[in-house]
Every structure is written in C-alpha cells, then in structure tokens.
N, C-alpha and C positions, 0 to 999 in steps of 0.2 A: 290508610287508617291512621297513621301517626300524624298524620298532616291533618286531620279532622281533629284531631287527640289535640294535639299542639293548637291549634286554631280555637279551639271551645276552651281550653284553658286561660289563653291568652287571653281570650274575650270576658272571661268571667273575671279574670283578677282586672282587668283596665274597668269593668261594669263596680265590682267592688271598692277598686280607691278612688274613684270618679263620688260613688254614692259615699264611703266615709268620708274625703274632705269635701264632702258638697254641706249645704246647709240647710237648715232648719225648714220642712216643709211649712211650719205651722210662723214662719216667721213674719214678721209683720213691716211695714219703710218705718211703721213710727219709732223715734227712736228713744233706745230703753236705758232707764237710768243705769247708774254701773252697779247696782247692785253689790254696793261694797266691796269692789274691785278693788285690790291692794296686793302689792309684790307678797305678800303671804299667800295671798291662795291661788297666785298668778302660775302655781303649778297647776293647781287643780284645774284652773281655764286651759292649759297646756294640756293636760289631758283630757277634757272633756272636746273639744275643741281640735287639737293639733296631733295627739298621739298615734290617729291611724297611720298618717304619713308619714311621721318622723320617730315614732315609735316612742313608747312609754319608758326605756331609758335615753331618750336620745339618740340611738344608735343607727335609726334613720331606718331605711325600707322602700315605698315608694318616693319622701320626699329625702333630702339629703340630713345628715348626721348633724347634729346640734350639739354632743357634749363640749366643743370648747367655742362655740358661736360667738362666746362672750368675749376671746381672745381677740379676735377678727373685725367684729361688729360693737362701735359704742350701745348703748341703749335707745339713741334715738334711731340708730342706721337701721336697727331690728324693728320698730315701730314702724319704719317708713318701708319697708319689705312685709311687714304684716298687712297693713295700709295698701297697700299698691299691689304688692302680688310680685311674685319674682318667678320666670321660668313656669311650669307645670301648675304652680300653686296660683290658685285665685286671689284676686283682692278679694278685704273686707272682711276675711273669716272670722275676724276677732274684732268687735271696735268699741271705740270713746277708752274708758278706765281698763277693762278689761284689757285693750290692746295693750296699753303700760304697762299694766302688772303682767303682762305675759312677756314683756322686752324688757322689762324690768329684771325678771327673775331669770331669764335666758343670759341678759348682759352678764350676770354671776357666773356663769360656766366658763370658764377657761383653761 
C-alpha cells in the first residue's frame, strides 16, 4: 500500500514540474517580438516563465536556488543556460529580449 502511495505521488509531482516548465500549448515556431522585454519586468518573465521550478523567491524546488546566481554566473553565462538548457531544465523557455531581461535581472542577485 505505501509502495502504491509513494509511486502515485511520485508520478504526479514529475507529471506536475514536467507540465509547469513545459511550454506554451498554443505556442507558435514564428518568432515573437520581445514585447517590451526589459530588465524591469525581466522578473515578471521570471515568474510567468521560470518560477514553477525555481520558485517565486528563488529558493529553488524542482529546479535549483537562484537567490545569489548573479554571484556565480555573469549575465551572459545566465543567457547561455536559458538558451541551451542545463541539466533537468529545457532549452529555449524563455527567448530573444525576454531571455535578457530574465539574465539580466537574475545577474543582479548575489
């Protein structure tokens, strides 16, 4: 019974952060202006975007802790791991302006 228990859970939370950082069903290959993508709202794309996995303070979850990423990683090294995908996480989830302002405003944590 705990073995069934444990196994359904386990399955549900990998079904859950698989569907949060997965992406946009209705998404399209054409590619989308930045939409005024700028380190100001480059949190907001951080949360719409990133905060399932890494969590809406940074403190991480499924994907790993981000409050001092900015220490660690310039702002390009963060673009090129958005871009490309590191470990668990997928390429691509963010891209063109967006991706900047989101490596932009992350290279600030340290």
């Amino acid at each position: 019974m705990k073995r069934k228990l444990l196994g359904f859970l386990l399955g549900t939370t990998l079904v859950f952060s698989l569907a949060a950082c997965g992406g946009d069903d209705n998404a399209t290959d054409e590619p989308a202006g930045d939409g005024g993508a700028t380190a100001a709202n480059g949190e907001e794309i951080f949360q719409q975007n990133c905060a399932a996995c890494h969590g809406k303070d940074l403190s991480g979850g499924a994907g790993p802790t981000l409050q001092t990423i900015g220490s660690k990683y310039s702002k390009d090294e963060i673009a090129d791991i958005i871009e490309n995908g590191r470990g668990a996480m997928r390429a691509g989830i963010v891209q063109g302006a967006e991706k900047d302002a989101v490596a932009e405003w992350l290279a600030g944590k340290k």
